[in-house]
C-alpha positions in Angstrom: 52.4 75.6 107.3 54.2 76.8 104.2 57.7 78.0 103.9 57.9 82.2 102.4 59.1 80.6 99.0 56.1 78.2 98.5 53.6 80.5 99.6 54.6 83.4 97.1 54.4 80.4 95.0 50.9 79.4 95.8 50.2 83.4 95.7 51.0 83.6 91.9 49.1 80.4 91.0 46.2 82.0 92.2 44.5 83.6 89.4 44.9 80.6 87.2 43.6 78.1 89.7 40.8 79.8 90.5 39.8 80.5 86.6 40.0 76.7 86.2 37.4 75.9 89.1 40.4 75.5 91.5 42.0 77.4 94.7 40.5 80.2 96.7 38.2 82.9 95.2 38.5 84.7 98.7 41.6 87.2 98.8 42.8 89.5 101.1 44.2 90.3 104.4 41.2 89.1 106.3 41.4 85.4 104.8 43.1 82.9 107.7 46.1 81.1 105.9 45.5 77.8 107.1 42.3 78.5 105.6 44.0 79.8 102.1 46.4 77.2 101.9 43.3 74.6 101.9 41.7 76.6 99.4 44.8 77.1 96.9 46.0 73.2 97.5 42.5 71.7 97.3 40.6 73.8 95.7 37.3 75.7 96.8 35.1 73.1 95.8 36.5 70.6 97.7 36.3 72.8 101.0 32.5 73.7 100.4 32.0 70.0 99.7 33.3 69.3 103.1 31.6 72.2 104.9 28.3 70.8 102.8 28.8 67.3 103.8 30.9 67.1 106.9 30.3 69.9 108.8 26.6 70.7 108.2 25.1 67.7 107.6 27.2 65.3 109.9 28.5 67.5 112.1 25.5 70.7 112.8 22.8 67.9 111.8 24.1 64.6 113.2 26.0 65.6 115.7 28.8 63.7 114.9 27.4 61.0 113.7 24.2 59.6 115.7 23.0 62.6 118.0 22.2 66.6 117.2 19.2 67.5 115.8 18.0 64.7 114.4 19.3 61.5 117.1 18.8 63.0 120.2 14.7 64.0 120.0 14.6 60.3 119.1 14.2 58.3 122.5 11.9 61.5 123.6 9.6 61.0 120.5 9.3 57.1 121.1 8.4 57.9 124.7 5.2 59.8 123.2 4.2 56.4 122.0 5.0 54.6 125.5 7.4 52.4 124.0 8.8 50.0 126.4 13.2 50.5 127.3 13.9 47.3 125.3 12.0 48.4 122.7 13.1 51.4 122.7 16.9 50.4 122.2 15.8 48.0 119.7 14.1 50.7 117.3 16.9 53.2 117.7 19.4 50.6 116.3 17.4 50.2 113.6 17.3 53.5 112.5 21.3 53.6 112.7 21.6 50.4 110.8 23.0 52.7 107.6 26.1 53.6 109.7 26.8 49.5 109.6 26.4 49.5 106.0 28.3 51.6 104.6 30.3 49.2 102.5 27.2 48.2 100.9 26.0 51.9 99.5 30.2 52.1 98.6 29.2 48.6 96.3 26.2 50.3 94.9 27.5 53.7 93.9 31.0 52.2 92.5 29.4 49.6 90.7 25.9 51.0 89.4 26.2 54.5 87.9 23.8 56.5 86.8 23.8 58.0 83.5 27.6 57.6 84.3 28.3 59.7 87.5 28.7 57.6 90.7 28.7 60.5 93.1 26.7 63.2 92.4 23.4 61.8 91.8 23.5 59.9 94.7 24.0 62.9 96.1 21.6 64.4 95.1 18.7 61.5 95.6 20.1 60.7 99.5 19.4 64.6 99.8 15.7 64.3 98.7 14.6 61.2 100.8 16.6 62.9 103.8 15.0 66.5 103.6 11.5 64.9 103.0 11.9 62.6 106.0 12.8 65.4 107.9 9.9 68.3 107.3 7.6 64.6 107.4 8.8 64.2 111.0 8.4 67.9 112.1 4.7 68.8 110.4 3.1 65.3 111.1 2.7 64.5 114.4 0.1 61.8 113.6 2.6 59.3 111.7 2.3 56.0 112.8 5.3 54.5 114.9 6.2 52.5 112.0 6.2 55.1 109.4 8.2 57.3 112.4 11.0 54.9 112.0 11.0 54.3 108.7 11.4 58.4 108.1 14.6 57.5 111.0 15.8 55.4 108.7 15.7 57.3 105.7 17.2 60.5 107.9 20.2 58.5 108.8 20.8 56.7 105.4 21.4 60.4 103.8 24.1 61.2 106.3 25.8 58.2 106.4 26.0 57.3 102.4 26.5 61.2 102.3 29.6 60.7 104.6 30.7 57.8 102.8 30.9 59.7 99.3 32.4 62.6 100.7 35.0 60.7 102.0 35.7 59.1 98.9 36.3 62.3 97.5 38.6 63.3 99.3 40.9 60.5 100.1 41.4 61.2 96.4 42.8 64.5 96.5 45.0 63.4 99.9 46.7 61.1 97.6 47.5 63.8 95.4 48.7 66.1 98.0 49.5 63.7 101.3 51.0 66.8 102.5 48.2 68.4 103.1 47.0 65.5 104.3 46.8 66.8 108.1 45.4 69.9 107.3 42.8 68.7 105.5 41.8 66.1 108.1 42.0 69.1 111.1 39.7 71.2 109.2 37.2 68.5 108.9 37.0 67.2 112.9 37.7 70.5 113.8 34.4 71.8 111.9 32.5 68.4 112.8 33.2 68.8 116.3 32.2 72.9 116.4 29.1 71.8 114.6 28.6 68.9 116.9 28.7 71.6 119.9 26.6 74.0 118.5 23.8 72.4 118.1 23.8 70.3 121.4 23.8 73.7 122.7 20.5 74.4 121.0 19.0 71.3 121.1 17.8 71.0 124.8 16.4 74.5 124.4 14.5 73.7 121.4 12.8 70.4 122.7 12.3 72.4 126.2 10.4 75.4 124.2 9.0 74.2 121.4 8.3 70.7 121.1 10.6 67.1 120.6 9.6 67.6 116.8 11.0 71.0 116.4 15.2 70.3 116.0 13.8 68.3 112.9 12.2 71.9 111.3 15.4 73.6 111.6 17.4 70.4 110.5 16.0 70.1 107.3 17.0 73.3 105.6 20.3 73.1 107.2 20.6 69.4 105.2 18.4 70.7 102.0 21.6 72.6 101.8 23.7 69.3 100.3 21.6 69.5 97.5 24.1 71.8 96.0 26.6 69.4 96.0 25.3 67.9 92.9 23.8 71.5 91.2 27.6 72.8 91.3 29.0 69.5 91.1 31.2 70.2 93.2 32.8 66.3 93.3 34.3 67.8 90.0 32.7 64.6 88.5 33.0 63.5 84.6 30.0 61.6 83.1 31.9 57.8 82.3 29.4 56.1 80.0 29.6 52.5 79.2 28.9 49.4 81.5 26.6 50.0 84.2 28.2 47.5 86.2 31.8 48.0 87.3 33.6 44.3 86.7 35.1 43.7 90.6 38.3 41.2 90.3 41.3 40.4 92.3 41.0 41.1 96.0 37.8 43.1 95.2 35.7 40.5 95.0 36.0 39.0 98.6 35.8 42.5 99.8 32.4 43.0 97.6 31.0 39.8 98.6 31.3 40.4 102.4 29.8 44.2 102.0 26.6 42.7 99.9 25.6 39.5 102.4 26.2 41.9 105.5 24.2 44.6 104.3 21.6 43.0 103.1 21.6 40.8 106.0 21.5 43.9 108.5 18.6 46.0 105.7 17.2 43.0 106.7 17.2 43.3 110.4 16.2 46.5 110.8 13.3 46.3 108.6 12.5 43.5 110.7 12.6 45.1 113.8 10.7 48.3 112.5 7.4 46.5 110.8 7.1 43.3 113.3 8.4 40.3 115.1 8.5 40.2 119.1 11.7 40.7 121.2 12.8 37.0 121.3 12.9 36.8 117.4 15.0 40.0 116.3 17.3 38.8 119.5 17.7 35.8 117.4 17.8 37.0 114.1 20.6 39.6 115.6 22.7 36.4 116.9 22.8 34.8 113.5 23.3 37.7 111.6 26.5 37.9 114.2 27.6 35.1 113.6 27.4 35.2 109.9 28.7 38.6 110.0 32.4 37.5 112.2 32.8 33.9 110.0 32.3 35.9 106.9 34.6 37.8 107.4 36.8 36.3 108.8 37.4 34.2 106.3 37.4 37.2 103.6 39.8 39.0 104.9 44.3 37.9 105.6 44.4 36.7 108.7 46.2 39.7 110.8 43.1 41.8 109.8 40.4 39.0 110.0 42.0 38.5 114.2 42.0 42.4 114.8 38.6 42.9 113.2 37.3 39.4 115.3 38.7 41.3 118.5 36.3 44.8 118.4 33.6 43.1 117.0 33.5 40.9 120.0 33.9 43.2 122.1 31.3 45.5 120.7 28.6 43.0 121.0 29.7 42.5 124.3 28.8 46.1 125.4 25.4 45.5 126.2 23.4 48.7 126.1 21.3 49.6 128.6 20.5 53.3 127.3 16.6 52.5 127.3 16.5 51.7 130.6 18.5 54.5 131.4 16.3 57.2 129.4 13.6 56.4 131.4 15.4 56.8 134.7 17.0 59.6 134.4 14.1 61.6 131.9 11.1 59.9 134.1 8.7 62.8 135.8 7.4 62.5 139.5 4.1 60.9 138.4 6.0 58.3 136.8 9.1 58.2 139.4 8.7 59.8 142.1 12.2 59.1 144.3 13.9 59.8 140.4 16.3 62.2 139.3 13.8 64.0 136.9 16.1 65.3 134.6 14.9 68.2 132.2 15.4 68.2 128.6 17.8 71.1 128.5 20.4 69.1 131.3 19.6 65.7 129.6 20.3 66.6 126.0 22.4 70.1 126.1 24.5 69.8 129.6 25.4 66.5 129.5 26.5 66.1 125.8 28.2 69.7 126.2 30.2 67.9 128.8 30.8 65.1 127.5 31.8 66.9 124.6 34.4 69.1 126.3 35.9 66.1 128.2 36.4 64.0 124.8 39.0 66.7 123.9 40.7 66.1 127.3 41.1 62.5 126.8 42.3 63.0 123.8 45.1 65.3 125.0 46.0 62.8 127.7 46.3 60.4 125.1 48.3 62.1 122.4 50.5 63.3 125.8 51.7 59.9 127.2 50.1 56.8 125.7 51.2 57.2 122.2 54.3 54.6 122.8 52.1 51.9 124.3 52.0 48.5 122.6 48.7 47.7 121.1 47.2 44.8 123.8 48.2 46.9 126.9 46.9 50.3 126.1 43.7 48.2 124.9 43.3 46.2 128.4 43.7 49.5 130.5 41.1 50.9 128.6 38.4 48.3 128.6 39.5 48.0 132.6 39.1 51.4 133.3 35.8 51.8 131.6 34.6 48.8 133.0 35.7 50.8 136.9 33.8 53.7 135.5 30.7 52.4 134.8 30.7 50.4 137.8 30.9 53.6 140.0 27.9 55.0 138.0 25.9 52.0 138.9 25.7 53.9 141.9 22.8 56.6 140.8 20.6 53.5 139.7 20.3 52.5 143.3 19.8 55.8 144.7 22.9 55.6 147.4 24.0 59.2 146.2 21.0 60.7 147.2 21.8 58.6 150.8 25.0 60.5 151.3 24.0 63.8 149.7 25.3 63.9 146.5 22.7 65.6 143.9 22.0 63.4 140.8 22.8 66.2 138.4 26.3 66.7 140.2 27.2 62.8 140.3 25.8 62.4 136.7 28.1 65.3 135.2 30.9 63.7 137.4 30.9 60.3 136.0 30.2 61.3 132.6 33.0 63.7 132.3 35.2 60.9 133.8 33.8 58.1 131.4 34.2 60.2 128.3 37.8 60.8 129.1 38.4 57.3 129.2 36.5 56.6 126.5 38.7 58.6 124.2 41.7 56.9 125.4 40.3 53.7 124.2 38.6 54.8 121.4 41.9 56.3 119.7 44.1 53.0 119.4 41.1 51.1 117.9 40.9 53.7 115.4 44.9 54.0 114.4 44.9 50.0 114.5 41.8 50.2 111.8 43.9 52.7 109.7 47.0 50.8 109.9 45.2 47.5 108.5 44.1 49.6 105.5 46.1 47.9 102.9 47.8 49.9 99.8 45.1 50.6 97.1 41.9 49.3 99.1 42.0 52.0 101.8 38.9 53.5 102.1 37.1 50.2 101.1 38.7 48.3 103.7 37.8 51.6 106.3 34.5 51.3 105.5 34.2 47.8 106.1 36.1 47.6 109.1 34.3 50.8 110.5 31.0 49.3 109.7 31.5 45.9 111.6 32.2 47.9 114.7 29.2 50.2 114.0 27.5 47.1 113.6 28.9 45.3 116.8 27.8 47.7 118.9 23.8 47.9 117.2 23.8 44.0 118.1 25.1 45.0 121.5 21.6 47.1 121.9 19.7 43.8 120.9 21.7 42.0 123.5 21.0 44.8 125.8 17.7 44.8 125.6 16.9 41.1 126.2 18.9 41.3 129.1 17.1 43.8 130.2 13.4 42.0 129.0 14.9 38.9 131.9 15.5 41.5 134.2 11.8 42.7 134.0 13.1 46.2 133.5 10.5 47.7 131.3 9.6 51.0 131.8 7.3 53.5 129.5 7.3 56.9 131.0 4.1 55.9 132.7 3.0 56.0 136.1 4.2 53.1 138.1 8.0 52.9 136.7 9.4 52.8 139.8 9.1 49.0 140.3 10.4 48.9 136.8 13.7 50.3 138.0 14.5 48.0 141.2 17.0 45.2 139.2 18.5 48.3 136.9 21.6 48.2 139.0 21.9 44.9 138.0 22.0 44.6 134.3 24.2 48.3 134.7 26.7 45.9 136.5 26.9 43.1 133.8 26.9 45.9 131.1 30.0 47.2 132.5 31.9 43.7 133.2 30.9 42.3 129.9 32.8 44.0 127.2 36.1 42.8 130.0 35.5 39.6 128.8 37.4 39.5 125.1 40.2 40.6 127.0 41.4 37.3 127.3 41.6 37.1 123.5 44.0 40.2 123.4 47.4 38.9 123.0 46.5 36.1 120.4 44.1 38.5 118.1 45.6 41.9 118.4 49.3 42.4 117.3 52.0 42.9 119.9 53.8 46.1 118.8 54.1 49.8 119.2 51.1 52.4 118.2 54.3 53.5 116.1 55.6 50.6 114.6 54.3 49.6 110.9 52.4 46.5 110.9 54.3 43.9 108.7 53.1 40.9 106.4 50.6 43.6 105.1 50.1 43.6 101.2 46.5 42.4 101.0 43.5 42.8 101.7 42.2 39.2 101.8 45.7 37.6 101.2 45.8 34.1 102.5 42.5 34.5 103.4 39.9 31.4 102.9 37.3 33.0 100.8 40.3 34.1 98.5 41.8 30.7 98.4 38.1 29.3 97.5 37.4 31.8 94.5 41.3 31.5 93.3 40.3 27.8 92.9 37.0 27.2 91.5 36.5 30.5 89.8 40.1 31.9 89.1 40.1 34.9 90.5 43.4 35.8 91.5 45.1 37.4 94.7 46.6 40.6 94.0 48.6 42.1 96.4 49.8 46.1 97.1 53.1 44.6 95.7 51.7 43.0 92.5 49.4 46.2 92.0 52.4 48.2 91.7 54.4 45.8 89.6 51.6 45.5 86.7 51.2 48.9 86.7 55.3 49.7 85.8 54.9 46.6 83.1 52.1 48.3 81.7 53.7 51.6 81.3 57.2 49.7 80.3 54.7 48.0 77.9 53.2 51.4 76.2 56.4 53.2 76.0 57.7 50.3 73.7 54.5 50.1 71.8 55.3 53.8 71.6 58.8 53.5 70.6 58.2 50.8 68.0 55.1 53.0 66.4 57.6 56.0 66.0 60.7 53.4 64.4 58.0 52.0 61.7 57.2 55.8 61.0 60.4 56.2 60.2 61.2 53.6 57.9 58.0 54.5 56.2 59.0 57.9 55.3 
């Protein structure tokens, strides 16, 4: 909030702001002021960008990321086609392979332009395969299962590349104005998460009446609405003809190297897993692409990052998924499973994520209340421990022992989940201030993305993993009649999904740095500093290491360098005249 000085200040800018395309065109007494300051420091193109992008498409749309409109009718859909749980987990982390690439659509649109804009026509092209995929879902029942996931695919690459260009937008005005910086950020989780909650209040309803196809009819005009991002241009992009290619140097280059072999190696993955190969072999191809993923880089980026990033990986792969499985149980009908829960879409999809929802904001609370002071590997143990007690109590609905002593399912499922979500907050905050804290000076959203996308991607290999554990379990079930013998070692692989991700733990104290969520993290001035790869391309291809440090030090020689230029130009105009 403003000081009375700086807003009469901001007050009689106005006018000229808004005739040069910036501030708010909205004035009067009705207009919130943490709204107006937004619009006057930012701009009302920026806002609407965000409201396009963010809120609507990511938030309404995607619910947040992976869910809403478009994720959750996805397990229902694939249970029209009698897809078995493993299977079923397998094709769903296809689809959300764009998430884990991100820093591969950041290479293409910074370093192939078109007709010299890097934003907006991507825009604009992510908006046309999105909206197409999406009235192709809800009109065309028929599609083949193939084609089903491919239009998945194409549905979740718009948001995420979307999200990605958005964000690089505007990270660029917070460095303009870091002091709006909080603001800014409030406005966009706060609108993600009331978009998130509106629309898994409608969701539920809308499979329930309707049809599973039907959130995808009222999701596509809500994301044809992103197309105006590039007919007002509201990036505030300038055409920049010349090379098509930008030239990536310095510390770029390991960062551009590791975002091209994993995304093409994960591209490659999930259009394995959508057009053929059995179980065995995208389980295998997921394990090398792992282990290509983590040595890559590892040795790309310094070596305090390269540990961290080593550490959530490992642990996301770890988290076996057993959500197929799980589906089934909970969704299954009599004929199918009779003894079941037999959930209805409205509890399964609206109830639960409402919940879950609700109880994300209280773990955040408890967090921001009394675990901000923690050190790093301690606030990250109690939270992999406590999750692990969590879902180890919930193992109980898969054997039916509620039931024995009286507890309804729907009680004990709202129960654990509200419980669970709360503790997943608290671990799911440090991991993300540790990510922003090994954002080095200059590379910040670059090295976001990447370390963003190998824990998007950790967790997709987790749902391979998952599901072969679940294939040796012999827990296959379609939505048919007969799932109940499908269900009897569930209990099981719940109980090694829950102990598993416990196991990196014993890596905490030599991968994850020993300080305070408070204290800076020092030695940091590169990206890939000391790093391998760096080391490698510094010898045989002399491509130097530039630290934060060095950035800032060529850029004052260079402008000590002009002004002289400038100075001796105007001395030699002198002693010409």
């Amino acid at each position: 909030m403003h000081g009375t000085d700086e807003h009469l200040h901001f007050e009689g800018e106005a006018e000229k702001e808004v005739e040069e395309g910036h501030g708010c065109p909205v004035e009067g007494p009705v207009t919130c002021s943490f709204f107006k300051n937004l619009c006057d420091a930012f701009g009302w193109k920026l806002l609407l960008l965000v409201g396009l992008a963010e809120i609507t498409l990511k938030g309404f749309v995607a619910g947040g990321g992976s869910g809403g409109l478009v994720g959750t009718p996805i397990e229902f859909l694939l249970k029209e086609y009698e897809v078995k749980a493993a299977d079923l987990q397998v094709y769903k982390s296809a689809v959300l392979i764009p998430w884990a690439i991100k820093p591969l659509f950041g290479l293409i649109a910074d370093s192939m332009p078109i007709l010299g804009f890097n934003r907006t026509p991507y825009f604009a092209l992510n908006s046309i395969c999105g909206v197409s995929a999406l009235f192709l879902i809800g009109f065309f029942p028929s599609l083949s299962l193939p084609i089903l996931l491919l239009m998945f695919f194409l549905v979740f690459m718009d948001i995420a590349w979307s999200d990605l260009l958005t964000e690089a937008v505007y990270s660029t005005h917070l460095r303009e104005k870091p002091d709006q910086g909080p603001s800014l950020i409030s406005f966009i989780w706060g609108g993600i998460g009331i978009g998130k909650l509106f629309c898994i209040s409608i969701v539920g309803i809308l499979m329930e009446k309707v049809g599973n196809r039907a959130p995808y009819l009222i999701a596509a005009p809500a994301a044809a609405f992103t197309l105006l991002i590039t007919f007002l241009n509201l990036p505030e992009e300038t055409s920049r003809r010349g090379r098509c290619c930008k030239k990536l140097g310095g510390s770029e280059m390991p960062l551009a190297i590791v975002g091209l072999v994993i995304g093409l190696g994960a591209l490659s993955l999930a259009l394995l897993s959508v057009f053929g190969g059995n179980l065995y072999t995208k389980v295998i191809c997921a394990g090398i692409l792992a282990v290509v993923a983590l040595s890559l880089v590892s040795a790309a980026l310094t070596p305090i990052v390269a540990k961290v990033n080593a550490f959530f990986f490992i642990q996301s792969i770890c988290s076996f998924s057993i959500s197929g499985a799980s589906f089934y149980f909970f969704t299954d009908g009599p004929e199918a499973y009779p003894d079941g829960p037999h959930l209805s879409k409205v509890f399964y999809s609206s109830a639960i994520g409402f919940v879950s929802t609700v109880f994300s904001l209280l773990g955040m609370v408890i967090y921001n209340r009394w675990m901000q002071h923690w050190r790093y590997p301690f606030i990250l143990m109690m939270g992999s421990l406590l999750s692990c007690a969590c879902n180890l109590v919930s193992c109980i609905v898969f054997t039916r022992t509620n039931v024995r002593f009286g507890i309804s399912d729907k009680f004990f499922v709202l129960a654990s989940d509200a419980v669970q979500m709360v503790v997943m907050e608290i671990a799911w905050l440090p991991n993300m201030l540790l990510m922003s804290q090994l954002c080095p000076k200059g590379c910040e959203a670059t090295m976001f993305a990447l370390l963003a996308g190998m824990g998007n991607l950790g967790a997709n290999l987790g749902n391979y993993f998952g599901a072969f554990l679940l294939q040796l379990l012999g827990v296959q079930p379609t939505g048919a009649a007969g799932d109940e013998e499908q269900f009897q070692n569930l209990w099981f692989a719940a109980v090694v999904s829950a102990i598993a991700p416990c196991i990196p733990l014993v890596l905490v104290f030599q991968l994850i740095p020993n300080i305070s969520q408070k204290d800076p993290i020092k030695g940091l001035t590169s990206s890939s500093a000391g790093s391998p790869l760096s080391r490698f391309l510094s010898h045989y291809f002399n491509v130097q290491e530039i630290s934060s440090d060095d950035s800032d030090m060529e850029l004052k020689n260079m402008i000590q360098m002009a002004e002289e230029n400038v100075t001796s130009s105007d001395e030699e105009e002198k002693v010409t005249c």
